[in-house]
GUNUKE-772670 format. One record per atom (N, C-alpha, C): x, y, z. Coordinates in pm, whole numbers, padded with zeros to 5 digits, always signed. Layout:
BEGIN
XYZ/...
***
This chain:
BEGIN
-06648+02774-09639/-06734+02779-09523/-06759+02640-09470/-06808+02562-09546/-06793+02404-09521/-06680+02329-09479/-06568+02391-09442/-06440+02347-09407/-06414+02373-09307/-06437+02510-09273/-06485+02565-09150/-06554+02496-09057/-06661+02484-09087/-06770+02415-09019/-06688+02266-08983/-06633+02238-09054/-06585+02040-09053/-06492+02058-08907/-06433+02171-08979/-06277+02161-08845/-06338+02195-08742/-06464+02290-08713/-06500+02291-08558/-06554+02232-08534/-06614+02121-08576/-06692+02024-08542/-06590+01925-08512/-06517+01902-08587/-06380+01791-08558/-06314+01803-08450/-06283+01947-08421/-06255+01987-08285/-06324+01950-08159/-06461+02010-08187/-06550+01999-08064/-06530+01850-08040/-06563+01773-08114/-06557+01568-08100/-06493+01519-08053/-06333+01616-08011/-06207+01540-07937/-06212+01612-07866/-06255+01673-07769/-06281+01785-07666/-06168+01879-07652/-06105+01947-07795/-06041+02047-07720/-06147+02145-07713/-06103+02227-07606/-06190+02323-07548/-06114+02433-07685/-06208+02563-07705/-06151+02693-07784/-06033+02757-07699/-05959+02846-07684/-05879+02923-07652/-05806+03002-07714/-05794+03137-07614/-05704+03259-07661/-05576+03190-07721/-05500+03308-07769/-05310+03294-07790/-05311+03313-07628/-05177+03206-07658/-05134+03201-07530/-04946+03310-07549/-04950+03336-07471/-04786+03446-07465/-04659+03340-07369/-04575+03355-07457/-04474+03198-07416/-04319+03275-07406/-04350+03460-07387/-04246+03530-07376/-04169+03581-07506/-04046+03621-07510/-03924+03668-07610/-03918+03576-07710/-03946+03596-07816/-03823+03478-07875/-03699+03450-07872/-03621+03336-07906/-03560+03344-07881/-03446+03416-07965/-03309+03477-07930/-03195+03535-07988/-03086+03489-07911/-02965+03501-08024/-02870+03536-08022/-02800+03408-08025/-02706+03342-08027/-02601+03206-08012/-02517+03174-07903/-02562+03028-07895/-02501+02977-07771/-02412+02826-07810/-02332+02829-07791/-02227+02743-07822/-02117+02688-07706/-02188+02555-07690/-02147+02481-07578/-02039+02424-07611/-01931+02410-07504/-01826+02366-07543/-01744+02428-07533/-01610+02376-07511/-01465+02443-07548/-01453+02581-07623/-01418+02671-07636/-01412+02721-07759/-01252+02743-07761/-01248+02753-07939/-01098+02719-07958/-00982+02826-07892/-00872+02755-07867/-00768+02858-07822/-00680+02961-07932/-00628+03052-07874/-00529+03092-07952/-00394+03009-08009/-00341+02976-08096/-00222+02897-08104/-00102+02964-08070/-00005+02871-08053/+00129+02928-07990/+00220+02845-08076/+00290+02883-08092/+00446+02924-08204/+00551+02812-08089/+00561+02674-08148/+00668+02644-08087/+00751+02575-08233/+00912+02516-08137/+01007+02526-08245/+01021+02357-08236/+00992+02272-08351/+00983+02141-08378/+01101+02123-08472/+01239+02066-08437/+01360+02033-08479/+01341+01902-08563/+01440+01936-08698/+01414+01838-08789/+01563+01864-08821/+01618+01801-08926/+01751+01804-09002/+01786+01883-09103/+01821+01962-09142/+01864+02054-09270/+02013+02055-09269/+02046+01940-09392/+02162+01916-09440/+02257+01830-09292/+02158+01767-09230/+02205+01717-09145/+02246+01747-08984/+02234+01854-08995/+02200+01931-08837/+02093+01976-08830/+02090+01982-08712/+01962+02012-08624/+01907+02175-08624/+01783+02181-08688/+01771+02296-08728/+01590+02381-08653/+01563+02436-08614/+01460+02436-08579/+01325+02454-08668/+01217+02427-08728/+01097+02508-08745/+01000+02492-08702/+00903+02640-08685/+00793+02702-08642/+00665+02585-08682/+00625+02532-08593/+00464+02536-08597/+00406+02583-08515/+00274+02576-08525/+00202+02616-08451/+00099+02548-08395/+00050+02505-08241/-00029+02448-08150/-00139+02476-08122/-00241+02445-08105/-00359+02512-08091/-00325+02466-07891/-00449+02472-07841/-00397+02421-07702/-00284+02430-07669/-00237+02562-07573/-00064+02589-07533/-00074+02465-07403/+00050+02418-07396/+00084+02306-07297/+00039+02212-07351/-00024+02144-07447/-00010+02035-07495/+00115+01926-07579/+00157+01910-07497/+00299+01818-07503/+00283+01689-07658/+00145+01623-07553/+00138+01508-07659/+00144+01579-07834/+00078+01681-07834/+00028+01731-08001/+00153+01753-08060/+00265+01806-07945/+00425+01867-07960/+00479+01762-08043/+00469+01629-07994/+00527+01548-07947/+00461+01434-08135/+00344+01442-08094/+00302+01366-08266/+00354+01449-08403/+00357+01579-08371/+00418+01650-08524/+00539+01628-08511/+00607+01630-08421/+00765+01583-08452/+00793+01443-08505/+00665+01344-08455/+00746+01199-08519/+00627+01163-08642/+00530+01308-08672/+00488+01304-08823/+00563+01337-08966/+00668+01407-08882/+00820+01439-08982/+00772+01579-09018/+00865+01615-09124/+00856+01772-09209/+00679+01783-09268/+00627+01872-09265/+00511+01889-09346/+00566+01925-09500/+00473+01975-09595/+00508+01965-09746/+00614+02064-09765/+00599+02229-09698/+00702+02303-09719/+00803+02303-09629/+00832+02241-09511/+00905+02166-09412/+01005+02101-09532/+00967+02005-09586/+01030+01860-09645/+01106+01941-09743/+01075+02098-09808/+01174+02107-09979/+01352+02115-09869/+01369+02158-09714/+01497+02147-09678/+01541+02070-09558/+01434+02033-09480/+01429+01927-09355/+01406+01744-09333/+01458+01702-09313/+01444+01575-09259/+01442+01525-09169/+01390+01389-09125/+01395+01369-09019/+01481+01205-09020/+01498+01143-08880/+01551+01031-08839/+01485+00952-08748/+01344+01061-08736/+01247+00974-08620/+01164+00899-08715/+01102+00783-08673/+01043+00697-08722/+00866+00790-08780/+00793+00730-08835/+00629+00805-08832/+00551+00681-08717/+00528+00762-08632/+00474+00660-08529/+00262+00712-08560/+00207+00604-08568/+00080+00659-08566/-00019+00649-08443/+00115+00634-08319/+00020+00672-08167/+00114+00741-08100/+00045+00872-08075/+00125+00965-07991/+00158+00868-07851/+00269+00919-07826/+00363+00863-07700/+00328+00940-07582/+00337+00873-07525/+00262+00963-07374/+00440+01002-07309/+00353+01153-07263/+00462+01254-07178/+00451+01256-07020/+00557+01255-06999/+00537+01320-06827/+00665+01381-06796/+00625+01492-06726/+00727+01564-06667/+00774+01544-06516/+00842+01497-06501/+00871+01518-06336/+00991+01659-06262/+00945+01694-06152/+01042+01785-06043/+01188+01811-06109/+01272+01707-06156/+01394+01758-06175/+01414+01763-06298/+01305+01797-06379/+01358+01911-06530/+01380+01757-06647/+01331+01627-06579/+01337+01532-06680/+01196+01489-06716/+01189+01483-06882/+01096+01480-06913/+01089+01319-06994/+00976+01249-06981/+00981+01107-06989/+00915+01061-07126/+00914+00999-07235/+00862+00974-07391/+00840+00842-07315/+00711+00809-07379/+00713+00637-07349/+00692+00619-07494/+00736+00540-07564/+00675+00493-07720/+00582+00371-07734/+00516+00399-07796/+00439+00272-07844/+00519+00149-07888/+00481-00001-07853/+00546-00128-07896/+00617-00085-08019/+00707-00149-08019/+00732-00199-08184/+00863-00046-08224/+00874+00025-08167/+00930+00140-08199/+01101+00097-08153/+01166+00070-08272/+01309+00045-08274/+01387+00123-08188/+01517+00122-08098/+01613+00231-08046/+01653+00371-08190/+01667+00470-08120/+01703+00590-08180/+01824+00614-08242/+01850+00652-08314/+01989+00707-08361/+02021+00852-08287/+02126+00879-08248/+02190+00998-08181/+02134+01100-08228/+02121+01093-08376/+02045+01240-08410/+01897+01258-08386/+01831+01144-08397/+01688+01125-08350/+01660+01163-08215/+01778+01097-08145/+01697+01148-08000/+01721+01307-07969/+01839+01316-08033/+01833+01536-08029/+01740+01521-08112/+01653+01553-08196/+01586+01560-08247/+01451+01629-08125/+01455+01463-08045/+01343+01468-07993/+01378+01547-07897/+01454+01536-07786/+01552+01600-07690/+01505+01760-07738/+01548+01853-07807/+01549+01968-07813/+01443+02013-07846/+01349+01939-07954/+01206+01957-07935/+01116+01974-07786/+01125+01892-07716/+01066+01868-07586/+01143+01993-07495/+01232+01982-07478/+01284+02089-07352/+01262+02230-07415/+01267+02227-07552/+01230+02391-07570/+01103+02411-07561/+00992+02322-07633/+00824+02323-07566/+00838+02343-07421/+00865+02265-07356/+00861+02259-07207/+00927+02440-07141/+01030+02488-07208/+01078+02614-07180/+00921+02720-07221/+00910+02693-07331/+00799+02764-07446/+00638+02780-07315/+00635+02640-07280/+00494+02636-07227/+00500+02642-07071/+00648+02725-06996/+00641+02735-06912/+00658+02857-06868/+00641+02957-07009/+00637+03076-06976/+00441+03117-06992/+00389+03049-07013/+00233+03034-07042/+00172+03095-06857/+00057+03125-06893/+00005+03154-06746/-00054+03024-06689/-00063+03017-06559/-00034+02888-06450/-00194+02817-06487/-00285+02875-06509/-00416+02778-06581/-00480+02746-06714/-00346+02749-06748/-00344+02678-06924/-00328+02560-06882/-00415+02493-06996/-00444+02376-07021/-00346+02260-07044/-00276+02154-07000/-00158+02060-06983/-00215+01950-07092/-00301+01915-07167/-00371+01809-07252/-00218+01748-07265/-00232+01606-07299/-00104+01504-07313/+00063+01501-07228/+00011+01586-07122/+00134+01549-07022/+00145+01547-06892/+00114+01491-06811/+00111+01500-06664/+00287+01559-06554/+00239+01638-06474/+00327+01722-06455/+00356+01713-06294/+00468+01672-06249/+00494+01690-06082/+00586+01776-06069/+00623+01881-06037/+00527+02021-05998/+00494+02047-06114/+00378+02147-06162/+00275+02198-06264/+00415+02259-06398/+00332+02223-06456/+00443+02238-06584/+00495+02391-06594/+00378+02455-06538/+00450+02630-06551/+00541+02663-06433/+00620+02563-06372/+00744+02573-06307/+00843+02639-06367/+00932+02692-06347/+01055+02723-06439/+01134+02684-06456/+01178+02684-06592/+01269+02610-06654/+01370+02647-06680/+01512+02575-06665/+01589+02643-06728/+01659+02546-06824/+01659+02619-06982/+01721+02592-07096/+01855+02530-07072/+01926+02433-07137/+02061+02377-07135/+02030+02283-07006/+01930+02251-06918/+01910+02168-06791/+01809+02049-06791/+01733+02016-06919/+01654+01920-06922/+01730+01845-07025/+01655+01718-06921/+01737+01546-06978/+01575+01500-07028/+01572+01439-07131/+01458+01362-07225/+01485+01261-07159/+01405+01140-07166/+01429+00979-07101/+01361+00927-07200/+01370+00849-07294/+01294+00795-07399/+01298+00634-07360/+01146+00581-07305/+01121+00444-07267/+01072+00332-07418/+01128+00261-07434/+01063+00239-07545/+01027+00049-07590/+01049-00035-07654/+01004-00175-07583/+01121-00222-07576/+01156-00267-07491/+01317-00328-07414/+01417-00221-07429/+01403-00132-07415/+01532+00003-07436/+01465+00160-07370/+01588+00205-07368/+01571+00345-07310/+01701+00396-07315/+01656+00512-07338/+01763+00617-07371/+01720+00773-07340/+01864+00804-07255/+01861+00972-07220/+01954+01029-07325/+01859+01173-07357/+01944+01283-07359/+01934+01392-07317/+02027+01496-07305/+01988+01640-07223/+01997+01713-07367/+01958+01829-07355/+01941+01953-07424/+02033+02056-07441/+02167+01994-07398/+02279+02093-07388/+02363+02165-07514/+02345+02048-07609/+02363+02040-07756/+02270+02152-07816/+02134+02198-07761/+02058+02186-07879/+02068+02332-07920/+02035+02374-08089/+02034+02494-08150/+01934+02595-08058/+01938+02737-08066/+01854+02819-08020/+01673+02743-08086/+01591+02839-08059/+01461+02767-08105/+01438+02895-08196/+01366+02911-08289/+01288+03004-08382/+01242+03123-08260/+01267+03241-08338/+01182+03312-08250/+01050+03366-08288/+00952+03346-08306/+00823+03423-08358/+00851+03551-08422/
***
């Protein structure tokens, strides 16, 4: 009772006035989650070496049309069950290379400094990787997301397979190849 008494007196001394509950509505429910939310992944075919030709395997992309992500797992090499029959000849670069596509079906690698010229099998490598993504993410619907490649006309142009030339810019060198060579791609 004496405690009582203290706190309304303590009260009254700083002038809050008494008052009802006040009603401040619903509580709140349910989850809201700002942001992106993640995409479905898409199945493209990242070419590595098995026994020395060019062989395709399956990963998978989160973000369809993302070139650059295409583009870093190929020069991250085979993953662990990749590696018991694949190899590679591309270097491990630890900055993705910027992409661009232009109008006539050529698609452009710039590499980071320091990145030596390619060996023939490296650039198929890269070559058939890229034009089959580029085939892969141009069957995608026209407002999917392009993250790591800028595109003159929009990347969901059509493509046709056996017709894209790679251009690989790199520090004092450059080198084309087309895709005419390259194996079918994995099919899902």
């Amino acid at each position: 009772m004496l405690t009582g008494l203290t706190a309304a007196l303590t009260l009254s001394a700083c002038g809050v006035p008494p008052s009802d509950v006040i009603q401040a509505g619903a509580p709140a429910s349910g989850m809201f989650s700002p942001g992106p939310q993640p995409s479905t992944p898409t199945l493209v075919s990242v070419y590595f070496l098995h026994h020395g030709d060019l062989a395709p395997y399956l990963r998978k992309v989160r973000g369809p049309g993302d070139f650059g992500t295409v583009v870093h797992l190929l020069f991250g090499g085979p993953n662990a069950s990749e590696a018991v029959t694949a190899t590679t000849e591309l270097p491990h670069l630890t900055d993705t290379p910027k992409v661009a596509i232009s109008g006539d079906n050529t698609i452009s690698v710039q590499l980071p400094k320091g990145v030596p010229p390619f060996s023939h099998l490296a650039m198929r490598q890269l070559a058939c990787t890229v034009a089959h993504v580029a085939v892969t993410f141009s069957a995608l619907p026209a407002d999917t997301n392009r993250d790591g490649a800028t595109a003159t006309p929009p990347v969901n142009a059509q493509r046709s397979p056996g017709h894209t030339s790679v251009h690989v810019l790199g520090d004092g060198w450059a080198m084309k190849q087309s895709d005419d060579s390259c194996p079918d791609p994995v099919q899902p």
